[in-house]
C-alpha positions as YAML, in Angstrom:
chain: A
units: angstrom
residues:
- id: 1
  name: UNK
  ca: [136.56, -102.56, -1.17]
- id: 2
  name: UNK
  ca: [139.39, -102.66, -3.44]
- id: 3
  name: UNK
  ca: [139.01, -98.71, -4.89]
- id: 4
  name: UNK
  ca: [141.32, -98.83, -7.31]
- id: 5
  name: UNK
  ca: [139.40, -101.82, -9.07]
- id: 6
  name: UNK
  ca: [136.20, -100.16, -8.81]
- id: 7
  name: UNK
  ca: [136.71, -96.45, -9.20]
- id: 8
  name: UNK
  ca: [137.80, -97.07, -12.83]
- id: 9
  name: UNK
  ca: [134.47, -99.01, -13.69]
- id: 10
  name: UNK
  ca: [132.13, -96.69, -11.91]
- id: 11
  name: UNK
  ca: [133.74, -93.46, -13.29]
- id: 12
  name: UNK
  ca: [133.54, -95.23, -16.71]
- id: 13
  name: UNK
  ca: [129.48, -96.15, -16.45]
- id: 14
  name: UNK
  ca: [129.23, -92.24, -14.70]
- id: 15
  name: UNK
  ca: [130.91, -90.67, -17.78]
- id: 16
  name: UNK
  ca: [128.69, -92.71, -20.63]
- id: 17
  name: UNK
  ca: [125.86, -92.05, -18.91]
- id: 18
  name: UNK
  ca: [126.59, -88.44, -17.88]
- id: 19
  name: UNK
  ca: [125.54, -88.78, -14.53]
- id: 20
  name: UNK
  ca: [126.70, -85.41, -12.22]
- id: 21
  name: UNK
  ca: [128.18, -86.60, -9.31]
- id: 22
  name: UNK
  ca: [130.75, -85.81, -6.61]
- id: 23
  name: UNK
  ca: [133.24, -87.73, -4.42]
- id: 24
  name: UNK
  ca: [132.60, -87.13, -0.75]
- id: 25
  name: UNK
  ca: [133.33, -88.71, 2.76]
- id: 26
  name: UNK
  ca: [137.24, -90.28, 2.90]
- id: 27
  name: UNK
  ca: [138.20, -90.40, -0.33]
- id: 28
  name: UNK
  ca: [137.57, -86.42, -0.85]
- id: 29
  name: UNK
  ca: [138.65, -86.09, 2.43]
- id: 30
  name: UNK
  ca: [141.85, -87.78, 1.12]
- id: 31
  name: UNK
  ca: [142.15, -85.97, -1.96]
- id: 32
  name: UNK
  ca: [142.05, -83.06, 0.04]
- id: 33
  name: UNK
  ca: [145.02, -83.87, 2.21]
- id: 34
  name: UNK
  ca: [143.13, -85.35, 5.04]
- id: 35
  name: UNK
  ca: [143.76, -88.56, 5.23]
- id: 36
  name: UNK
  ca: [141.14, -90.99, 7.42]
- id: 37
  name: UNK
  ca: [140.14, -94.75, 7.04]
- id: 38
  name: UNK
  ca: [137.59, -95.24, 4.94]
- id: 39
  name: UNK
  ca: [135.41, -98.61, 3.58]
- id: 40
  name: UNK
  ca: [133.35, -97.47, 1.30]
- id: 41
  name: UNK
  ca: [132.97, -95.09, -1.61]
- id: 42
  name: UNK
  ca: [130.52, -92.06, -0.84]
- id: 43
  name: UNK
  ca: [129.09, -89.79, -3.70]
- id: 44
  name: UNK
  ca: [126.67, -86.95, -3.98]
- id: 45
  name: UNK
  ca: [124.25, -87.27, -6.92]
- id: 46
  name: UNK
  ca: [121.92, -85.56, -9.18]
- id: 47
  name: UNK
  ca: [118.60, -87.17, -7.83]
- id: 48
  name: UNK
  ca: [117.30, -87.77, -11.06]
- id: 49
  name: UNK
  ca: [120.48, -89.56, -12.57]
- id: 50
  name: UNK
  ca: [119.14, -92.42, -9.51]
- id: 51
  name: UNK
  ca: [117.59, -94.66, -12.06]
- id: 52
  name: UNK
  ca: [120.71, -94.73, -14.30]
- id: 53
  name: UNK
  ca: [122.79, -95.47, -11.54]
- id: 54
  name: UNK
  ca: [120.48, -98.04, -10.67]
- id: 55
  name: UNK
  ca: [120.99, -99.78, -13.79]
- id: 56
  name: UNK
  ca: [124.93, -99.55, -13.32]
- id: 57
  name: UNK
  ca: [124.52, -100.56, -9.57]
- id: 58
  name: UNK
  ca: [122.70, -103.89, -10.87]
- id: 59
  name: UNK
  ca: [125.25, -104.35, -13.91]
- id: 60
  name: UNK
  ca: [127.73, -104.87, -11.39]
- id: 61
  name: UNK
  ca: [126.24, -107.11, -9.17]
- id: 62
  name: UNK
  ca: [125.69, -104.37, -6.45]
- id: 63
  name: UNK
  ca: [122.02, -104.34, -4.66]
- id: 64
  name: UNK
  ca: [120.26, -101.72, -2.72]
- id: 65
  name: UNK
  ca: [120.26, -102.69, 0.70]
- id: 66
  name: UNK
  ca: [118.48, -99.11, 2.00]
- id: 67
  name: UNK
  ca: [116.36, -96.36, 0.10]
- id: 68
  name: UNK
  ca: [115.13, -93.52, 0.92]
- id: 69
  name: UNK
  ca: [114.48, -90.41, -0.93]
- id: 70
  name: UNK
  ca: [117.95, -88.75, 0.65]
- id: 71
  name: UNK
  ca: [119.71, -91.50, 0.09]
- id: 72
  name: UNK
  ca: [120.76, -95.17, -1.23]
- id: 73
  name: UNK
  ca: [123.05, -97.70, -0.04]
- id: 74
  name: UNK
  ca: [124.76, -100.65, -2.37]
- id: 75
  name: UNK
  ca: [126.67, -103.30, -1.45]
- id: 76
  name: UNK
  ca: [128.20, -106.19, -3.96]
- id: 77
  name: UNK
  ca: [128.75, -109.76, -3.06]
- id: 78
  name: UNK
  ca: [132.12, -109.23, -5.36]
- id: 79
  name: UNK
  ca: [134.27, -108.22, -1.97]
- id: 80
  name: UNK
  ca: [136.62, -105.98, -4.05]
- id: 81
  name: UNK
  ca: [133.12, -103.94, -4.85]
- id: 82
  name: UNK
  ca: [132.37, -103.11, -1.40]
- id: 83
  name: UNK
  ca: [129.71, -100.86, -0.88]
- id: 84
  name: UNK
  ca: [128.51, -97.62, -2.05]
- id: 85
  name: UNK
  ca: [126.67, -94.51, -0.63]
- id: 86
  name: UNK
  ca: [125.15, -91.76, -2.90]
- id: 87
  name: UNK
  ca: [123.28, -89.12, -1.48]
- id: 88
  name: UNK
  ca: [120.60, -87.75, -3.73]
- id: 89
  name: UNK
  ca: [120.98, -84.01, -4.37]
- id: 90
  name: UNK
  ca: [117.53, -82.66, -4.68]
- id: 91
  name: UNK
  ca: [117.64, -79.25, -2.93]
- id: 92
  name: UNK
  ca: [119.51, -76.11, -4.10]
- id: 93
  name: UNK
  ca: [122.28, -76.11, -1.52]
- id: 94
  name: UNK
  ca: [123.20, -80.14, -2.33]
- id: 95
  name: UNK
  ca: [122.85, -79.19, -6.31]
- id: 96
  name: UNK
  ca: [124.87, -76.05, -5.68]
- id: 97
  name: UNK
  ca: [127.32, -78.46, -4.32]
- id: 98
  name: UNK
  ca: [127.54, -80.75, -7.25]
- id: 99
  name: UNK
  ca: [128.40, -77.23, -9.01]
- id: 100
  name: UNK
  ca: [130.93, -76.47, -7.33]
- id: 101
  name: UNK
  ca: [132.68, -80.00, -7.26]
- id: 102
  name: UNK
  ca: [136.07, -79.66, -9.20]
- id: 103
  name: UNK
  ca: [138.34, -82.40, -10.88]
- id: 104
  name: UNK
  ca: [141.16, -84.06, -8.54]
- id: 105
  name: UNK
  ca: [143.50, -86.63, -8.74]
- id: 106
  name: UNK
  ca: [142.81, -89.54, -6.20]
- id: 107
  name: UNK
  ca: [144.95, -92.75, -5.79]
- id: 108
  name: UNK
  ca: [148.88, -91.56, -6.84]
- id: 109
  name: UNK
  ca: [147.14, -89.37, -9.40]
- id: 110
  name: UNK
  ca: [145.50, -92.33, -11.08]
- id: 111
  name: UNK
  ca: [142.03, -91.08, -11.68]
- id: 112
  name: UNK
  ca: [140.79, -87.86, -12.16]
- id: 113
  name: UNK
  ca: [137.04, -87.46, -9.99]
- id: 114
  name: UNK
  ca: [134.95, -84.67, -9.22]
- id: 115
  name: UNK
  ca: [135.62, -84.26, -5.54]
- id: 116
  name: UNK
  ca: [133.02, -81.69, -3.21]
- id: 117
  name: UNK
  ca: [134.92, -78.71, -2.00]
- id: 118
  name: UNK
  ca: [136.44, -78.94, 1.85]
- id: 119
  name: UNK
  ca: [133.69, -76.26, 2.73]
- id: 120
  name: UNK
  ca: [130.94, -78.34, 1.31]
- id: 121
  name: UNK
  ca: [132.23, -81.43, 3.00]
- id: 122
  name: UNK
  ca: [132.36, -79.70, 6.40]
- id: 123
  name: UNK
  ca: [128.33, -78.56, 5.66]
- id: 124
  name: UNK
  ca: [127.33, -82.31, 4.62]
- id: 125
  name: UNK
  ca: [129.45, -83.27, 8.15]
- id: 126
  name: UNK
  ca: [127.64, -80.03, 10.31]
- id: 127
  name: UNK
  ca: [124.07, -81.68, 8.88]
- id: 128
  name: UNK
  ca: [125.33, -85.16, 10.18]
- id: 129
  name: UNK
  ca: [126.02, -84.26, 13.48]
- id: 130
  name: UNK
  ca: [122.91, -82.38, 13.71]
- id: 131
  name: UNK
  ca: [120.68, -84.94, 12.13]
- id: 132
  name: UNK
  ca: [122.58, -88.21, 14.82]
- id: 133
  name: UNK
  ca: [123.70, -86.46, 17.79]
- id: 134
  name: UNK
  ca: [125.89, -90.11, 18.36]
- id: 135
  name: UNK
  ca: [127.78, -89.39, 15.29]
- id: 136
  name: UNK
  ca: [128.48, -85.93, 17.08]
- id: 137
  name: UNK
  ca: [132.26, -87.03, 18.08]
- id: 138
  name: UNK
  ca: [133.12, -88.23, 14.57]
- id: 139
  name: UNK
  ca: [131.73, -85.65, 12.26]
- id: 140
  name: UNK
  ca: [133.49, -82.85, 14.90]
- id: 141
  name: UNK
  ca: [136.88, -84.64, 14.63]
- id: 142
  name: UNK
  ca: [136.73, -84.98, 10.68]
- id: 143
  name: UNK
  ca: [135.47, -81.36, 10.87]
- id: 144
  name: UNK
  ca: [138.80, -80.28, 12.32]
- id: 145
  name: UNK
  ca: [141.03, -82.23, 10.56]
- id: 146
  name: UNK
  ca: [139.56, -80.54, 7.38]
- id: 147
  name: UNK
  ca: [140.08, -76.99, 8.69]
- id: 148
  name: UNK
  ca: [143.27, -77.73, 10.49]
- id: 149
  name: UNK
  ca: [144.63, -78.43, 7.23]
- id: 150
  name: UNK
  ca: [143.05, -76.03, 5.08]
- id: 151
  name: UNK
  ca: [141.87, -73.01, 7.33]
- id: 152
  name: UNK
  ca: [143.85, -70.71, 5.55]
- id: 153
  name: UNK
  ca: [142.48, -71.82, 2.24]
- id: 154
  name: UNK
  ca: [138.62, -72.30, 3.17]
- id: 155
  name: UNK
  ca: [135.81, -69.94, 2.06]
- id: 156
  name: UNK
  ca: [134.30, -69.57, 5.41]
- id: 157
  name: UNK
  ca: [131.25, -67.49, 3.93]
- id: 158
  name: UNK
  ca: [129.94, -71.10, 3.22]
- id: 159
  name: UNK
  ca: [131.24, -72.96, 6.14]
- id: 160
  name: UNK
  ca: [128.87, -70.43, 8.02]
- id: 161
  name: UNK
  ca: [126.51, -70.66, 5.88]
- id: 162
  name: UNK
  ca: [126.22, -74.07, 7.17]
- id: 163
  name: UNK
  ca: [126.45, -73.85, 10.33]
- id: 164
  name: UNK
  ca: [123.35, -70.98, 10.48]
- id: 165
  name: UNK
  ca: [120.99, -73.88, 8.43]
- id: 166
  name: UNK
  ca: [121.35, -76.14, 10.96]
- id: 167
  name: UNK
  ca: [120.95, -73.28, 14.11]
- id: 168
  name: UNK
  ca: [124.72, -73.88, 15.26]
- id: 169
  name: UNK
  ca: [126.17, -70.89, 15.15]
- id: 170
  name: UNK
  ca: [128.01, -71.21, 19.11]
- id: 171
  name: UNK
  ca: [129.96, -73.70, 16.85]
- id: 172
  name: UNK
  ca: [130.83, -72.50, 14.26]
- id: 173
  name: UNK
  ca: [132.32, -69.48, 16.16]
- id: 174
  name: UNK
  ca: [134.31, -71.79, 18.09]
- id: 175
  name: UNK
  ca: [135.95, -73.23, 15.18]
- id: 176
  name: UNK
  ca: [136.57, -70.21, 13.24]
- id: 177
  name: UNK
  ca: [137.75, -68.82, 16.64]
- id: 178
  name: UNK
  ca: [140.44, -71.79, 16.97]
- id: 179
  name: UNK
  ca: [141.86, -71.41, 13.44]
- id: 180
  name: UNK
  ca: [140.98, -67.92, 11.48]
- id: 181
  name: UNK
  ca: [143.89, -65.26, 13.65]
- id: 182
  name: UNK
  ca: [142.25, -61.65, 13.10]
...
């Protein structure tokens, strides 16, 4: 996926059609400071702004390859499209999210996105890890690469808020343990 080709067109379609979304995954991750590989572009969206994005999904050449009502995956025959995730917000706690997002400058300050706040990506990574106990070792390691950079700086309120939905509290007070000094 070539995101500096398609960030541009998607942002464009999101702004006409006012669809509320938010960056998440590597590229917030990135804006952020944390930087980690990353194929594809992930966003959190408004589940009823689906069918517009839909429409821009097809206008593009991009089709739905899985669908679900948490979630829908695109990927374009166009290589420089690559693939993209969006994760329909639906609940409180993933519009609350959307809410929160705020405006950052990805790619050498090129675009300006809504990007999920660190705390918010650590709860979306804390539901992963509880939902696929495989993708325990990956979501943990992008966990604390977002609080070893930002510890200082998080809102840990939420973080634990997080952590209490999905009944892991023993881990979250390891984690605030390693970085948060009395």
């Amino acid at each position: 996926m070539d995101f500096e080709k398609i960030l541009p067109i998607v942002l464009s379609e999101f702004k006409k059609e006012n669809i509320r979304y938010a960056l998440m995954g590597g590229v917030a991750m990135a804006a952020w400071g944390v930087v980690r590989a990353t194929v594809d572009l992930d966003c959190l969206v408004m589940h009823e702004d689906m069918e517009k994005i839909e429409k821009i999904m097809n206008k593009y050449s991009y089709r739905c390859v899985y669908k679900t009502e948490n979630i829908s995956q695109y990927i374009s025959d166009v290589k420089i499209y690559g693939s993209i995730d969006f994760l329909h917000a639906f609940r409180e706690i993933s519009r609350l999210m959307i809410k929160r997002a705020v405006n950052k400058k990805v790619f050498s300050n090129q675009y300006e996105v809504m990007i999920l706040l660190p705390e918010d990506l650590i709860g979306l990574k804390v539901q992963a890890l509880a939902n696929d106990p495989e993708r325990e070792m990956k979501e943990k390691m992008d966990i604390e690469a977002i609080v070893s950079a930002l510890a200082q700086k998080l809102d840990w309120k939420i973080i634990e808020k997080y952590y209490k939905i999905l009944s892991r509290e023993k881990d979250y007070g390891i984690l605030r343990n390693k970085y948060v000094k009395p």
